[in-house]
C-alpha positions as CSV (number, residue, x, y, z in Angstrom):
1,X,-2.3,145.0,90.8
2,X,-0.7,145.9,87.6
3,X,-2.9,148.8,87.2
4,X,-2.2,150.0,90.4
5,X,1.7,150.2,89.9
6,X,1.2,152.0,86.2
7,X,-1.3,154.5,88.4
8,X,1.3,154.9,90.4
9,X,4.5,155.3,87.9
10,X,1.5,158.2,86.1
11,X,1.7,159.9,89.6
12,X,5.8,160.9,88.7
13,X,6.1,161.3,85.2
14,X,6.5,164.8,85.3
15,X,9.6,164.1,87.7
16,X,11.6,161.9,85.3
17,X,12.8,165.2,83.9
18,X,15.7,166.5,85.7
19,X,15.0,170.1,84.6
20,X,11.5,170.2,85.5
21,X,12.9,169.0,89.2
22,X,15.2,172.0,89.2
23,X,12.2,174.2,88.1
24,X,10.2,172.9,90.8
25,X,12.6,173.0,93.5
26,X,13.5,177.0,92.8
27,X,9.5,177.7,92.6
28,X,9.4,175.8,96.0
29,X,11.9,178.0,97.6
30,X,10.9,181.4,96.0
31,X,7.1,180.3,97.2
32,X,8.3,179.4,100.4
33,X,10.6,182.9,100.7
34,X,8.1,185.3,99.4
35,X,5.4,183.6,101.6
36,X,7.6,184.1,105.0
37,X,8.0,187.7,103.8
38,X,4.4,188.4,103.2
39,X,3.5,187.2,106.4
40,X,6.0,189.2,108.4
41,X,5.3,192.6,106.4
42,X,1.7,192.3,107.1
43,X,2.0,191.6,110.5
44,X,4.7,194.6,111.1
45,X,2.2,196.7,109.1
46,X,-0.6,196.0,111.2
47,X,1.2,196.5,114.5
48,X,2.1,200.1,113.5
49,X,-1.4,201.0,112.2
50,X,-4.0,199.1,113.4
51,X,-5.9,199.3,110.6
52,X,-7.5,196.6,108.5
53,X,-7.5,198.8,105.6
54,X,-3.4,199.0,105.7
55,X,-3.6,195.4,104.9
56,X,-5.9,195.9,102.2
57,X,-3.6,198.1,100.7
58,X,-0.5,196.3,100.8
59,X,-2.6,193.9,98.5
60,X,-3.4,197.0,96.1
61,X,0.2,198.2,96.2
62,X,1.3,195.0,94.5
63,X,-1.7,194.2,92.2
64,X,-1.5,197.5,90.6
65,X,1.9,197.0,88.6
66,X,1.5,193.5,88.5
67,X,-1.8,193.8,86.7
68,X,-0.3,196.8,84.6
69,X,3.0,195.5,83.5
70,X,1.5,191.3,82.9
71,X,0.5,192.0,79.4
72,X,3.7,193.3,78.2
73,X,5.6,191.0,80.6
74,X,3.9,187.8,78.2
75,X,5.1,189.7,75.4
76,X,8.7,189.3,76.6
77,X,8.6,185.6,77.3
78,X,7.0,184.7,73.9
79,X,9.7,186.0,72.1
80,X,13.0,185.7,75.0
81,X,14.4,182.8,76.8
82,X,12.2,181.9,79.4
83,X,14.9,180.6,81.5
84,X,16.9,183.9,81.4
85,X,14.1,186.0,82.2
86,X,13.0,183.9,85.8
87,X,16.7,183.7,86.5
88,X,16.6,187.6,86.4
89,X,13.5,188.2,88.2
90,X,15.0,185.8,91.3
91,X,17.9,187.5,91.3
92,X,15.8,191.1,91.7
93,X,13.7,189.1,94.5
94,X,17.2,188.1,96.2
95,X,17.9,192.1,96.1
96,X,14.1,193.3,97.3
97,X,14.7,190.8,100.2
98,X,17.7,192.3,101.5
99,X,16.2,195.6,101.1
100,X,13.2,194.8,103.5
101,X,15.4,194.0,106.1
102,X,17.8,196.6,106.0
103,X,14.1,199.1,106.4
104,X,13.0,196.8,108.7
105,X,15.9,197.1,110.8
106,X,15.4,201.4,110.8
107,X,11.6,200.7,111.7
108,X,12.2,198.5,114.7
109,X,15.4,200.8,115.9
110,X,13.1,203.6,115.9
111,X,15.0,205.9,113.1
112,X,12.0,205.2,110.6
113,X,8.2,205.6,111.5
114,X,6.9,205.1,108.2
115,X,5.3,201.9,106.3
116,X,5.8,203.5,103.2
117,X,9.2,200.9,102.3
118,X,6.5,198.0,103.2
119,X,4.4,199.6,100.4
120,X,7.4,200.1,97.8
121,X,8.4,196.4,98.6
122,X,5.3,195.4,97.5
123,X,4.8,197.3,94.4
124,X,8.1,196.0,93.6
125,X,7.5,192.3,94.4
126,X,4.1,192.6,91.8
127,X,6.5,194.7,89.4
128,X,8.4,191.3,89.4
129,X,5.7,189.0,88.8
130,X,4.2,190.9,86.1
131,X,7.3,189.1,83.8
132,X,7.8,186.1,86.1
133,X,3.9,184.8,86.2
134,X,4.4,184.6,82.2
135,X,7.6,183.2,82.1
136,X,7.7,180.4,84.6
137,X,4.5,178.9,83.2
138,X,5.7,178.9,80.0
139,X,9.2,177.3,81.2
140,X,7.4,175.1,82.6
141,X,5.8,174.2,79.2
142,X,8.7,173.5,77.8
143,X,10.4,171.3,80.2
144,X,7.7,168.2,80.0
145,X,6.5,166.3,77.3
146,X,2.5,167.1,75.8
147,X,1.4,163.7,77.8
148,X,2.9,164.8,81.5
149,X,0.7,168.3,81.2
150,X,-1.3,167.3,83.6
151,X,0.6,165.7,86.3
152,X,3.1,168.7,85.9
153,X,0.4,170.9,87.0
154,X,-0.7,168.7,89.8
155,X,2.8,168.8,90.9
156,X,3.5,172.5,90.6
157,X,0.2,172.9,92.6
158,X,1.2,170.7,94.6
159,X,4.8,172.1,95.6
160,X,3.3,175.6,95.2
161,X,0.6,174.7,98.0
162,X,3.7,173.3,100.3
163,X,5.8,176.3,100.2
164,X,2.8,178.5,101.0
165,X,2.1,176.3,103.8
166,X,5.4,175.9,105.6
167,X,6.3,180.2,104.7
168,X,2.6,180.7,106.4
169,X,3.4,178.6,109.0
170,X,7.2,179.1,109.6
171,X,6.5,183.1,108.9
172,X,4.1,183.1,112.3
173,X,6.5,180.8,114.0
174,X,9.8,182.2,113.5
175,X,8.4,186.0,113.4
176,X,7.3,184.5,117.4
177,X,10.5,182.7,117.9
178,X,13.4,184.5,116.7
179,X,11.7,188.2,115.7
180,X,11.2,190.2,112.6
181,X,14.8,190.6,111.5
182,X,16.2,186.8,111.7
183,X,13.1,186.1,109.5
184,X,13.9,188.9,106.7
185,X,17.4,187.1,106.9
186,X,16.4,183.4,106.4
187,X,14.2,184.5,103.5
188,X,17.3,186.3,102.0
189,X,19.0,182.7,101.9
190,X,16.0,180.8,100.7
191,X,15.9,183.1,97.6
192,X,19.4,182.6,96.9
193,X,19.0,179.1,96.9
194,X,16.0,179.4,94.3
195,X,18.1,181.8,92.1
196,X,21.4,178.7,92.3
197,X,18.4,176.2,90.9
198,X,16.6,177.9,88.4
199,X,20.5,178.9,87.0
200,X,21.0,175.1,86.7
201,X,18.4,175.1,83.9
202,X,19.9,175.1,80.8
203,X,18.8,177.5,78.1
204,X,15.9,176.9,76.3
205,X,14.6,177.7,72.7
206,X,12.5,180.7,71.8
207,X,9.5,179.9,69.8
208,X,8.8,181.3,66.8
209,X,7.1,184.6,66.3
210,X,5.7,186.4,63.3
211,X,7.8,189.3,62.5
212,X,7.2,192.3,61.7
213,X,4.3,192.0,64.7
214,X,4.8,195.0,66.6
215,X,4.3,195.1,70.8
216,X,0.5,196.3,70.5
217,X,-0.5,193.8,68.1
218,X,1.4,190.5,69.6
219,X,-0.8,191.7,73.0
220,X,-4.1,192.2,71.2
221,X,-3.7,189.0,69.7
222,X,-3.1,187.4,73.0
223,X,-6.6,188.8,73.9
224,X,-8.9,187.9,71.3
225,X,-6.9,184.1,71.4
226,X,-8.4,184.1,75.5
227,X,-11.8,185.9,74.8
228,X,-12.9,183.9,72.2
229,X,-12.0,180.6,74.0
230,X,-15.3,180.4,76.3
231,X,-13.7,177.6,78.4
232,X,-10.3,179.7,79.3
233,X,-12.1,183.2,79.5
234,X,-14.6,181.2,82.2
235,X,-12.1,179.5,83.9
236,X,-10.1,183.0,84.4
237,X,-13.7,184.8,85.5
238,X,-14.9,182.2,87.8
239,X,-11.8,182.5,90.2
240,X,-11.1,186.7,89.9
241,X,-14.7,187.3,91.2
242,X,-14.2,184.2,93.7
243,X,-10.8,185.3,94.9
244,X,-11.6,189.3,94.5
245,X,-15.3,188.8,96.6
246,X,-15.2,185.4,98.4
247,X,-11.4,185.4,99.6
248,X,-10.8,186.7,103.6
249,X,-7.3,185.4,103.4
250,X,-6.4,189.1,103.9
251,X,-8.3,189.5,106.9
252,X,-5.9,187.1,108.6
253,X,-4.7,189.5,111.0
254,X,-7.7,190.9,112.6
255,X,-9.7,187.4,112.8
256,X,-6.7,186.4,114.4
257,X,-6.1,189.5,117.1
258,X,-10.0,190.5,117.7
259,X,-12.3,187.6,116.5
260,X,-10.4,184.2,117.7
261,X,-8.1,186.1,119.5
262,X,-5.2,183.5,119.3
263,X,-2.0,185.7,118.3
264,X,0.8,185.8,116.0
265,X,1.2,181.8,116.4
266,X,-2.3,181.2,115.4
267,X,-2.3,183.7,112.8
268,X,0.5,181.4,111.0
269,X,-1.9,178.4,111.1
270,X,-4.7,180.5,109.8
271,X,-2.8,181.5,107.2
272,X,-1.2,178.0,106.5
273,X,-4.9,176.1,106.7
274,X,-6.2,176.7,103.6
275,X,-2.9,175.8,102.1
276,X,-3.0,172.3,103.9
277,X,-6.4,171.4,102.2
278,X,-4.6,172.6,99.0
279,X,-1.4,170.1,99.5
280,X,-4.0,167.3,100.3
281,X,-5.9,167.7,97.4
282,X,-3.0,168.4,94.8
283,X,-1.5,164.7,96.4
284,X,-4.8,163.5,95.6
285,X,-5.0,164.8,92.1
286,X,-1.3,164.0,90.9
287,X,-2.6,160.3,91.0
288,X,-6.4,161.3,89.4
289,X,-6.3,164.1,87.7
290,X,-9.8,166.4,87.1
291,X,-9.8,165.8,83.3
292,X,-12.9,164.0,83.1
293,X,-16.3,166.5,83.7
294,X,-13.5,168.9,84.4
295,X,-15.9,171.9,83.8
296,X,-18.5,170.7,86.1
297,X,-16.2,169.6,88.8
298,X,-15.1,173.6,88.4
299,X,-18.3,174.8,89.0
300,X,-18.8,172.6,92.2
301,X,-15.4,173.5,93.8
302,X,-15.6,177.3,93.2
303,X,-19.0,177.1,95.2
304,X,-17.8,175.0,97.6
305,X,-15.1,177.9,98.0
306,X,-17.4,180.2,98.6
307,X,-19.5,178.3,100.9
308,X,-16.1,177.6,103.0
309,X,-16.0,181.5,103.0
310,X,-19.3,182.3,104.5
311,X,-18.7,179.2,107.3
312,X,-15.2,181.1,108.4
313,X,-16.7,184.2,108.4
314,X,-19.6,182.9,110.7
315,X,-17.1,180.7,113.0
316,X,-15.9,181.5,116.6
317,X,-14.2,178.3,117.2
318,X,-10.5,178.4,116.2
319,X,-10.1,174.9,115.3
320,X,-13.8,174.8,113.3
321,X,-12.2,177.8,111.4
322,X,-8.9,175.6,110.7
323,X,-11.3,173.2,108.9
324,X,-13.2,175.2,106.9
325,X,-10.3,177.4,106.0
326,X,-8.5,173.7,104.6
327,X,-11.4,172.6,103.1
328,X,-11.4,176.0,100.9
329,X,-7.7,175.1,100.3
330,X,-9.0,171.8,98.7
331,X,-11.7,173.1,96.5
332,X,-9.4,175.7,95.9
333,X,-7.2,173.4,94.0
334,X,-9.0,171.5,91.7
335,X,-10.1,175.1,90.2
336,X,-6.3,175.8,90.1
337,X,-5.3,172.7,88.8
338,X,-8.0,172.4,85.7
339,X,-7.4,176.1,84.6
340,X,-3.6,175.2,84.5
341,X,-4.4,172.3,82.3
342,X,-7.2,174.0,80.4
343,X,-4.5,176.7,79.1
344,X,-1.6,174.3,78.9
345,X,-4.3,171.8,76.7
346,X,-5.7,174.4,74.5
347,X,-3.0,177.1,74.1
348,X,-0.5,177.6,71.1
349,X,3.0,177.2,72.1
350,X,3.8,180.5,70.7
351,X,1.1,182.2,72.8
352,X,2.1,180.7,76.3
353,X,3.9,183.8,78.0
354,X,0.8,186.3,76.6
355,X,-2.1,183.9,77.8
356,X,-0.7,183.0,80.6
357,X,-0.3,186.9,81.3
358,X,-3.8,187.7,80.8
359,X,-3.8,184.5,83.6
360,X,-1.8,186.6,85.7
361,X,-4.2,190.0,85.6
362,X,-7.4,187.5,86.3
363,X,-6.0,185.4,88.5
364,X,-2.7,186.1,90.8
365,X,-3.7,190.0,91.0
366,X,-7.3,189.2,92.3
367,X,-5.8,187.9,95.7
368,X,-4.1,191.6,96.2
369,X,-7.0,193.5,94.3
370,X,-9.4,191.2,96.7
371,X,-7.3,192.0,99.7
372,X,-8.1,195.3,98.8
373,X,-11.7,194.8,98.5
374,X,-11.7,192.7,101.5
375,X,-9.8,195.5,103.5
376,X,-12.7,198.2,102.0
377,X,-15.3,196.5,102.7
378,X,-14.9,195.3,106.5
379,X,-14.3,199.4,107.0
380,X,-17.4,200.2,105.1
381,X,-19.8,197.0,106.4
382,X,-18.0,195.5,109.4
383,X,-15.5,192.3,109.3
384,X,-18.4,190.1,109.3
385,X,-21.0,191.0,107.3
386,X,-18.1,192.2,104.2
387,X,-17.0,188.6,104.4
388,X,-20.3,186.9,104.4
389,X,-21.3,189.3,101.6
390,X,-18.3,189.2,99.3
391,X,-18.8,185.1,99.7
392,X,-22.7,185.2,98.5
393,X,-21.4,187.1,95.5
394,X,-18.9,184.4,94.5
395,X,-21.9,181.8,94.5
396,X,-24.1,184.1,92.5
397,X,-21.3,184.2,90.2
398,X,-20.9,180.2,89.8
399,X,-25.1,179.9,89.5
400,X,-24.3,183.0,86.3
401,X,-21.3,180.8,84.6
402,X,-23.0,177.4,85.0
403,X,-26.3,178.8,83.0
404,X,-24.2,181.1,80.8
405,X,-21.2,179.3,79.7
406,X,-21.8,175.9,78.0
407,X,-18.8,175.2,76.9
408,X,-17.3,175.4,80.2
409,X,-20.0,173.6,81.7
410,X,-19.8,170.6,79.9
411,X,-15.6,170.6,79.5
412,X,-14.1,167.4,79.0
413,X,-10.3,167.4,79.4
414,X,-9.5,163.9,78.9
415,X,-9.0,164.4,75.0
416,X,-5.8,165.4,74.3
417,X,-5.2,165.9,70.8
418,X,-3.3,169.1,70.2
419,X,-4.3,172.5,69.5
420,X,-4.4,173.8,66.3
């Protein structure tokens, strides 16, 4: 009994710090804003070109300068104040947003036939992340103690997941329900609420640098720190070629329209399933965290991804595909969740904003460069087959990292001493 309630006070340590709350409570409602506009651009883009490869290219049009500004993006938040920097990237986001809806508004009145604004909203929105990916994690960082590492992952997952979930699902809904334009507007508001939180954070102390250590050098030493660490360079490599090969998330639209043929409504819970299955599992982990056989366990659930992938693509049932896209969501996770704690476990505090930059060109750019690839591919082999293809590669790639990568393999994340 007494174990149980000590379980249970584990589950919220992260939260007994009131600037963590704020953190998490901004990243909620960017998520949740940024999510809603996704979903409505895509959809608008699709229904002036019907063509799965526009979709593919909005991915491409944000991956591109996220990927080429992330390195110099962790080289600002190792040596600024983390805090500032997020509260100036929501505040750009809070701008972008009113700027979609203004184009919007000249698309849908018929005075603009282009989806070229679509395309610069995009590139802008990854120009954005290139310095907030770096900087929030490392905020993050600072605003929990060394033991409540883990459970602030879990958490940040967790909310993360959510606000995907509900701007999937609410982005379908209310682009059904009230249109294109009174969405663009309620995501306005939602990222000025994020921008009011995140100012609530006090300032917080820049670590110390070495001077003298020009731009180039600070980044190259970023690099060698992650390529020399097998267990973060695997962890990073596992879920690009996952994400880039196995992921169909951008196919959304035309499973929805032409294979299950179930509309804009059913295209939010498409896009919200996996993101369900994500929420469970990150509930699930805040109370037992993957820290023990954490390497194996990351193996299992990136090719229990990829399986999912290969089901979905092979389903004509629209509730069958629910499931397997929410079971993806869950092995999603726990890959998410142990690479969070692998860099947050075994990266210098000084070195937080550039690893977790190299992060961001590995990780958060492989959904756009994969709905890229995803796009591509369904023109060059059909819908189907690209899907079921691009899934078979991602479980090649886990049978290649579990014989090639030891380290990984047998990671054990349940020793905490600290890095040095």
């Amino acid at each position: 009994m007494l174990s149980d309630v000590i379980k249970h006070r584990e589950s919220f340590i992260a939260f007994r710090h009131r600037d963590f709350r704020r953190f998490l409570s901004a990243k909620f409602l960017l998520t949740l804003a940024l999510q809603m506009q996704f979903v409505v651009i895509s959809w608008q883009v699709y229904e002036i070109t019907h063509d799965a490869l526009s979709l593919g290219l909005l991915g491409l049009a944000e991956a591109i300068p996220a990927v080429g500004i992330a390195l110099y993006g962790g080289y600002v938040a190792d040596r600024s104040d983390k805090r500032k920097v997020v509260v100036i990237i929501t505040a750009l986001q809070l701008l972008l947003a009113v700027a979609v809806w203004f184009f919007s508004g000249l698309v849908i009145s018929g005075k603009l036939h282009s989806v070229l604004p679509f395309y610069g909203a995009m590139f802008f929105v990854g120009a954005l992340r290139g310095f907030y990916s770096p900087s929030q994690f490392s905020l993050m960082t600072q605003l929990v103690p060394r033991e409540a590492y883990a459970n602030s992952s879990a958490w940040n997952s967790t909310f993360w997941h959510i606000g995907v979930v509900l701007g999937s699902a609410l982005g379908g809904l209310f682009l059904g329900w009230f249109g294109k334009q009174a969405t663009y507007i309620i995501v306005s508001v939602l990222v000025g609420l994020a921008l009011v939180q995140i100012a609530r954070i006090p300032s917080q102390p820049i670590q110390s640098v070495s001077r003298g250590e020009g731009v180039l050098e600070s980044i190259q030493q970023g690099l060698r720190f992650v390529f020399r660490r097998q267990e973060i360079l695997g962890a990073m490599s596992l879920d690009l070629i996952a994400v880039l090969f196995g992921g169909a998330t951008a196919m959304l639209p035309v499973f929805a329209k032409e294979v299950l043929e179930v509309g804009e409504t059913g295209f939010g819970l498409l896009r919200a399933a996996p993101f369900a299955g994500s929420v469970i599992m990150a509930l699930y982990m805040t109370k037992y965290p993957p820290l023990k056989n954490a390497g194996k366990k990351l193996l299992i659930c990136v090719a229990g991804f990829s399986l999912c992938m290969i089901a979905f693509a092979l389903s004509r049932n629209f509730y069958l595909s629910l499931f397997i896209l929410a079971l993806s969501g869950a092995f999603d996770n726990v890959s998410v969740v142990i690479r969070s704690t692998i860099m947050q476990f075994l990266t210098p505090d000084d070195m937080r904003g550039r690893v977790s930059s190299v992060s961001t060109m590995f990780i958060s750019s492989s959904n756009e460069i994969g709905a890229f690839e995803s796009g591509f591919a369904a023109k060059l082999l059909g819908l189907i087959p690209s899907v079921i293809v691009g899934g078979t590669i991602a479980l090649a790639s886990v049978g290649a990292a579990a014989a090639g990568l030891p380290r990984l393999r047998n990671l054990q994340l349940d020793d905490k001493r600290p890095v040095r």
